[in-house]
C-alpha positions as CSV (number, residue, x, y, z in Angstrom):
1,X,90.9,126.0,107.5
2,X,92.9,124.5,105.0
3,X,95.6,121.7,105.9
4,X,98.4,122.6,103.6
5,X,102.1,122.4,105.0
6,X,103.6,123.8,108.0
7,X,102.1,127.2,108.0
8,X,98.9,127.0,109.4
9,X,95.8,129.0,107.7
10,X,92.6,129.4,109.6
11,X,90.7,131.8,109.9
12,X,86.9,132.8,112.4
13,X,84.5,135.2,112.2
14,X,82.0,136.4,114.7
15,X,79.7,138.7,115.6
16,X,78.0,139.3,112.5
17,X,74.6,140.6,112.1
18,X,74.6,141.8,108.0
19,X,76.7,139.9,106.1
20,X,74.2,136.9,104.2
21,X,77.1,134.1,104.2
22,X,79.4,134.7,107.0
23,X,81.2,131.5,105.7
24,X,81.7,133.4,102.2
25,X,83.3,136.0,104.4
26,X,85.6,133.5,106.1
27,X,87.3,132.3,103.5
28,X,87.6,135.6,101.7
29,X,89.5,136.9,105.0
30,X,91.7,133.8,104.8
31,X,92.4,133.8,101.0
32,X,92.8,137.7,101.1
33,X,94.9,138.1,104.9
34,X,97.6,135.3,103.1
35,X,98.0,137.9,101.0
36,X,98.2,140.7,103.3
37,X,101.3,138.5,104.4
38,X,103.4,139.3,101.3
39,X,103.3,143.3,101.4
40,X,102.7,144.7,97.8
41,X,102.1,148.3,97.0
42,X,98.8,149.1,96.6
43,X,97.8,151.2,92.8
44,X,96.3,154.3,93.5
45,X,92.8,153.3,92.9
46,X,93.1,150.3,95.8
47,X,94.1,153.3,97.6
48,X,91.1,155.5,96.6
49,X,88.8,152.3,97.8
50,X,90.5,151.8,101.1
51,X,89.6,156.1,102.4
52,X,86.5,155.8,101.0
53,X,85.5,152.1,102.8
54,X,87.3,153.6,106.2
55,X,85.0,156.9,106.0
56,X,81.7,154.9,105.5
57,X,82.7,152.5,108.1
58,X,82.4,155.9,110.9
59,X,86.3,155.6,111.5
60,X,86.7,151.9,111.4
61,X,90.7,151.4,109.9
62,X,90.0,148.0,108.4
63,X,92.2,148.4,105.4
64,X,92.5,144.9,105.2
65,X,92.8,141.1,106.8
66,X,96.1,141.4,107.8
67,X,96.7,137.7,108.0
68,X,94.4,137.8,111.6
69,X,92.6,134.3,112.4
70,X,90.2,135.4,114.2
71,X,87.6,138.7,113.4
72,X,85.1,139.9,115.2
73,X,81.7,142.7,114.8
74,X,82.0,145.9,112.9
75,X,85.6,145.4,111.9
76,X,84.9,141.6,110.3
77,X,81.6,143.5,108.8
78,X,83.3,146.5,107.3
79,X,85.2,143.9,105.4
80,X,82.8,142.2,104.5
81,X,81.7,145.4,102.6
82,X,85.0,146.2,101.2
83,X,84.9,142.7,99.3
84,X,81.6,143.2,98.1
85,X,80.0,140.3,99.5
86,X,75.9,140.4,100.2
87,X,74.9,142.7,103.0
88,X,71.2,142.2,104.4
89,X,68.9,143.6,107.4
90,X,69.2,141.4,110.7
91,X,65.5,140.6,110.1
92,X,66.8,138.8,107.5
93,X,68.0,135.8,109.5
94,X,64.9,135.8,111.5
95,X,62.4,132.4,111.0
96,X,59.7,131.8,112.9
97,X,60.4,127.9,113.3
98,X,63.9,129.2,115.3
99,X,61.9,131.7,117.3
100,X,59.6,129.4,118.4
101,X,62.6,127.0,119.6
102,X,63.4,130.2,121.6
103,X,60.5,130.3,123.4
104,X,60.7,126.9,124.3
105,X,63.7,127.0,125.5
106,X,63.0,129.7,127.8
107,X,60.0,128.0,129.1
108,X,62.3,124.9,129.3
109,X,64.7,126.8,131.8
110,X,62.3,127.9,134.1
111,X,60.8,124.8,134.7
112,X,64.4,123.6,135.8
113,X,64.1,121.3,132.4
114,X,67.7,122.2,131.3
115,X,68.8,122.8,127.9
116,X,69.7,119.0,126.7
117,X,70.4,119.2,123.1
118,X,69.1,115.6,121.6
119,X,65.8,114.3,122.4
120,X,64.0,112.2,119.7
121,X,60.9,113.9,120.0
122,X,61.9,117.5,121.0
123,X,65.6,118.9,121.0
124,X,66.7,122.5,120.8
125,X,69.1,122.1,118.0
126,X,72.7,124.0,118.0
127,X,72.4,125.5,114.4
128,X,75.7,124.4,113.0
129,X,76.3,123.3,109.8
130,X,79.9,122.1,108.6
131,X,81.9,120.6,105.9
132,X,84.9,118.6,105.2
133,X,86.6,118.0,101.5
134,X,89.3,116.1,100.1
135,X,90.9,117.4,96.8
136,X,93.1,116.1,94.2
137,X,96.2,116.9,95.5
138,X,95.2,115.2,98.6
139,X,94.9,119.1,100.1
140,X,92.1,118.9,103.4
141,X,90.1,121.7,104.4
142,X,87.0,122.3,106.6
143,X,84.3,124.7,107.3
144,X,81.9,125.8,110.2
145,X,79.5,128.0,110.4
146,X,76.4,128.7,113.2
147,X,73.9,130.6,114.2
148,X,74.5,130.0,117.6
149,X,73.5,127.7,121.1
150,X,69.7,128.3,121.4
151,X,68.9,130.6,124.3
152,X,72.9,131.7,124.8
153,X,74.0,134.5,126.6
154,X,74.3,137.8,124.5
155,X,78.3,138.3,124.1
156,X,78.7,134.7,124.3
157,X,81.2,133.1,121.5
158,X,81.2,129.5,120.7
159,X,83.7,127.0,119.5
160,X,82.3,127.2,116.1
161,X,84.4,130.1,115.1
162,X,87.5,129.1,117.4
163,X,90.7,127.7,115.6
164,X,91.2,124.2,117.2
165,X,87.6,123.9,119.3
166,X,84.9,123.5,116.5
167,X,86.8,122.6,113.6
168,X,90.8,122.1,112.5
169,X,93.0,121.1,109.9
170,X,96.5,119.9,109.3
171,X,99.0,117.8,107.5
172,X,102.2,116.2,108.5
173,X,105.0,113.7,107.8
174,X,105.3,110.6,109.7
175,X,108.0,109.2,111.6
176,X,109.3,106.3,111.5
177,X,107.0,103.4,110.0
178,X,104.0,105.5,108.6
179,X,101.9,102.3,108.1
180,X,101.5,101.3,111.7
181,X,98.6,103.5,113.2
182,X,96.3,101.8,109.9
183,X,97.5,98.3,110.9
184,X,96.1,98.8,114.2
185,X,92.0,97.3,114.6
186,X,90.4,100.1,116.3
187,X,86.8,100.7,116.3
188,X,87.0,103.5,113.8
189,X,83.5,104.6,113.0
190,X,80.5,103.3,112.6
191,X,80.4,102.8,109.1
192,X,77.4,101.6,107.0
193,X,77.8,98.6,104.4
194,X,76.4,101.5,101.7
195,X,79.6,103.9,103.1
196,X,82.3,100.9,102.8
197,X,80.8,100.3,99.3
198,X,81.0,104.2,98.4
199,X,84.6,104.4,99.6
200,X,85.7,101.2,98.1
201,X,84.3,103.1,94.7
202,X,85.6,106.6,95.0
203,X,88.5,106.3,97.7
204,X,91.3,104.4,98.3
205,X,90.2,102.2,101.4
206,X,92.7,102.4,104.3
207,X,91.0,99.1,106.0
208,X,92.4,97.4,103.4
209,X,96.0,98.3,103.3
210,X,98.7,96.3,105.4
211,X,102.4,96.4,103.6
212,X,105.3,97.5,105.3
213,X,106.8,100.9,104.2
214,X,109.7,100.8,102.6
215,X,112.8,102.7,103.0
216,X,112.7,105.9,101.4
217,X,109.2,106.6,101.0
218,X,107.7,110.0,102.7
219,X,103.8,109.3,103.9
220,X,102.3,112.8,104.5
221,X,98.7,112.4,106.8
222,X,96.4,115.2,106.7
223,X,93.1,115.5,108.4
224,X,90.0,118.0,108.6
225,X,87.5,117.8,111.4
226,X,84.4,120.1,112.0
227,X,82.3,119.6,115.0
228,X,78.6,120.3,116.5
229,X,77.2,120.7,119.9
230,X,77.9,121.8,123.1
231,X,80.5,124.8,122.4
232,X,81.7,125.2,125.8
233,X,82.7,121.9,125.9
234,X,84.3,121.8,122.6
235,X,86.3,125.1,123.8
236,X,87.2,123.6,126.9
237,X,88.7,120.4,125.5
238,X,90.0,122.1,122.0
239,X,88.0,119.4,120.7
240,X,89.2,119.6,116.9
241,X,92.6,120.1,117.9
242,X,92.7,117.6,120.0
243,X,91.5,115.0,117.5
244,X,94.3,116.2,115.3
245,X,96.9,116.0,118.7
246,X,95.8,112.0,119.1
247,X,95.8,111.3,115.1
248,X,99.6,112.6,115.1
249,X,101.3,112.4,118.1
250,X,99.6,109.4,119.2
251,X,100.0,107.6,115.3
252,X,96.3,106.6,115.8
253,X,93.9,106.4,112.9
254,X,91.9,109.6,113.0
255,X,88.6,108.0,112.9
256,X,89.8,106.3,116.4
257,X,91.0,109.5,117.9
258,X,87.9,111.5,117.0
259,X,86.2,108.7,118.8
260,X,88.5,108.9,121.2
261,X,86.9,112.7,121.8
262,X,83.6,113.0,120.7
263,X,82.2,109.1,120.9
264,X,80.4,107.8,123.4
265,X,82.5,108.0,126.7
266,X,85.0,109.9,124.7
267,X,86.4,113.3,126.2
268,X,83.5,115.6,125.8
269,X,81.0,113.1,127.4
270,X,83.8,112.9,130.1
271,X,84.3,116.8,130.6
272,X,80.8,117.4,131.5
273,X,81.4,115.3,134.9
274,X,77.8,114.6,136.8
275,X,76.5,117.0,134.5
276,X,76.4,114.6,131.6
277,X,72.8,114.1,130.4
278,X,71.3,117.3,132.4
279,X,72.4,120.6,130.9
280,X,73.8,119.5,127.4
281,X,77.2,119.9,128.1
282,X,79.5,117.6,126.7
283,X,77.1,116.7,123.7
284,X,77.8,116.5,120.5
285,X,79.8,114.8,117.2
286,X,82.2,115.3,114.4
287,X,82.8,114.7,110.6
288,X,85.9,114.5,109.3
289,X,88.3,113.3,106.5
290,X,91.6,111.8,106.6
291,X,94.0,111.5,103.4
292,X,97.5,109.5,103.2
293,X,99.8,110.6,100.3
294,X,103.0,108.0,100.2
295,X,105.7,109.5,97.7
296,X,109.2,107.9,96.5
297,X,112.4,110.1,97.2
298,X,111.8,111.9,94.2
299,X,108.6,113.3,95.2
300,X,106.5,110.6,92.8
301,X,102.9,109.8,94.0
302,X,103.0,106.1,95.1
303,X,99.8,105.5,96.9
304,X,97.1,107.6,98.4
305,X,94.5,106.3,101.2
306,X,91.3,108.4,102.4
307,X,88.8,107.7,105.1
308,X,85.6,109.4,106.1
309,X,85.3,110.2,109.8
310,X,82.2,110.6,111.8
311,X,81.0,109.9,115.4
312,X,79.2,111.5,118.0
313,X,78.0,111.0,121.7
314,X,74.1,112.5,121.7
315,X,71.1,110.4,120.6
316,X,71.8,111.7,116.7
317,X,73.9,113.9,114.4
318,X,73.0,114.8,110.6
319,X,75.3,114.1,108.8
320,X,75.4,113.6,104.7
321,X,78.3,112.2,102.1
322,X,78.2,112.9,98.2
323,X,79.9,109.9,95.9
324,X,81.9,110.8,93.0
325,X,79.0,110.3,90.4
326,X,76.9,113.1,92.4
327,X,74.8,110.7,94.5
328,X,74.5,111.7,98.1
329,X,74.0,109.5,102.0
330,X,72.5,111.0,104.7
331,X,72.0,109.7,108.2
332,X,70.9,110.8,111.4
333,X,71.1,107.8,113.8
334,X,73.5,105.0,113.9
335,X,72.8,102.0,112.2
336,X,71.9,99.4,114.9
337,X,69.3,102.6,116.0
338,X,66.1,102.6,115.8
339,X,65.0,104.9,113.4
340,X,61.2,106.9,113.4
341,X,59.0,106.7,111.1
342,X,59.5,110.4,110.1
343,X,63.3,110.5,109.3
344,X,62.0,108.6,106.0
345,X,64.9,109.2,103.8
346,X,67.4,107.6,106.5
347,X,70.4,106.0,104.4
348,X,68.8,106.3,101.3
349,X,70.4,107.5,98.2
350,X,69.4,111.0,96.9
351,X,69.9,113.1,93.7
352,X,72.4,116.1,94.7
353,X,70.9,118.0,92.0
354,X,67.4,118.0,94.1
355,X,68.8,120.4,96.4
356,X,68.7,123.8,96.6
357,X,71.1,126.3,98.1
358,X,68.9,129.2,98.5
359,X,67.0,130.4,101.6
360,X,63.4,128.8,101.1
361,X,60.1,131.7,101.8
């Protein structure tokens, strides 16, 4: 989801049991279905590809996005194949470390265990993996993408590909005196001396701004949030959304009103009632980014302010930050946690180019 202007543009898949990168797929059916928008005639050889993706498909009439934000199964799949993108066997996805999680979580169940999803020593893990960036035209956007609650109910869909539940994105101007909500000294986040020191170097830092606006000057907020954990809970309390809902119509700082949702005592931990700390409901965290562009009348570029966002209410969330000169953070625990021994690279700074992107044997 991307946070530009007043039309919104999101787009979920689900469903999917061939295509390799159902993220790839996501943001082809979101860059492609804004096109859809603008009607064009198609040349004769667009139109040659459409009959002959419709007649391998068995019938399926997906000629194309269509601007929908949320796709689901064969249809999502048979587009998929029409934009080329990698195509694999369902056995592909299969690992035996995930299978085995399986089994223990079935053999958690019928013990009467529950499901809890954080324990320090064993924890059946909700498989999503998000991302949050910040461009140079101050342009937000997220990602989310899952494999899916351990142990769920076949037919069961998450938050993770819901518009507004596990992950949203948006951009508005503020009224009145824009500065306020950063005045304010919430608790924000819990951020690390080595984050402050990475922001202070690669992004304006908001904690440090205090003038009053003056008149004249438009300050346009945006903000991207992606979540983890629980997705009935984030469904049932639009999670994402609702971060987005406090940040603007509340003119709170967004790192205060993702706490506000997904911190400890926040509105997850608070939808889950006397279930808290039984079942897993409620559990989970956020990333986010927020990014404040003031301009002059003319549309000049004044100031810009960005903050990273991140909290959570379960015993731990990985997360990870890369700096402007390519060195990444990652943490799992909070800082005043105590962290075990085998979580060794905890805080440390790390070499992006040491990772790799493809799946491992």
């Amino acid at each position: 989801m991307v946070s530009r202007g007043r039309a919104k543009r999101g787009v979920g898949v689900s469903g999917l049991r061939r295509v390799r990168n159902p993220i790839v797929l996501a943001r082809e059916v979101l860059e492609r279905g804004d096109r859809d928008l603008s009607p064009r005639p198609g040349t004769k050889e667009e139109e040659k590809e459409d009959a002959e993706v419709r007649e391998r498909e068995a019938g399926l009439d997906v000629p194309s996005a269509q601007g929908h934000t949320h796709l689901h199964g064969a249809a999502a799949e048979a587009l998929a194949r029409k934009y080329g993108l990698a195509m694999v066997e369902p056995g592909y996805f299969w690992t035996k470390r995930r299978w085995e999680e399986h089994v223990r979580g079935l053999e958690r169940e019928r013990s009467g265990a529950g499901v809890g999803s954080w324990s320090r020593d064993e924890f059946l893990p909700q498989g999503t993996v998000g991302a949050v960036a910040l461009d140079e035209d101050g342009v937000v956007c997220v990602a989310t993408s899952t494999g899916g609650l351990t142990n769920k109910l076949t037919g069961k869909v998450g938050d993770t590909p819901t518009v507004g539940a596990g992950f949203w994105a948006e951009e508005w101007v503020e009224e009145g005196d824009a500065s306020a909500g950063w005045r304010k000294p919430g608790p924000a986040v819990d951020l690390t001396e080595a984050l402050r020191g990475l922001l202070a170097e690669c992004l304006p830092a908001p904690w440090m701004y205090s003038p009053v606006s003056p008149a004249g000057l438009v300050t346009t907020r945006s903000i991207a949030v992606s979540g983890t954990g629980n997705g009935d809970s984030f469904l049932r309390t639009a999670a994402a959304r609702t971060v987005g809902a406090i940040a603007r119509f509340a003119a709170n700082p967004s790192a205060v009103a993702l706490s506000k949702v997904t911190g400890p005592g926040g509105e997850l931990q608070q939808s889950a009632g006397d279930r808290w700390g039984r079942t897993g409901e409620g559990e989970g965290g956020m990333i986010g980014i927020e990014c404040v562009v003031v301009r002059d009348a003319e549309g000049n570029v004044i100031e810009t302010r960005s903050e990273l966002l991140q909290d959570y209410n379960c015993g731990g969330m990985f997360r990870a930050w890369v700096d402007d000169k390519g060195v990444a953070f990652a943490r799992v625990f909070r800082e005043d946690q105590e962290v075990p021994g085998s979580y060794v690279g905890e805080g440390k700074p790390e070499a992006v180019g040491a990772w790799r992107g493809e799946k491992l044997a």
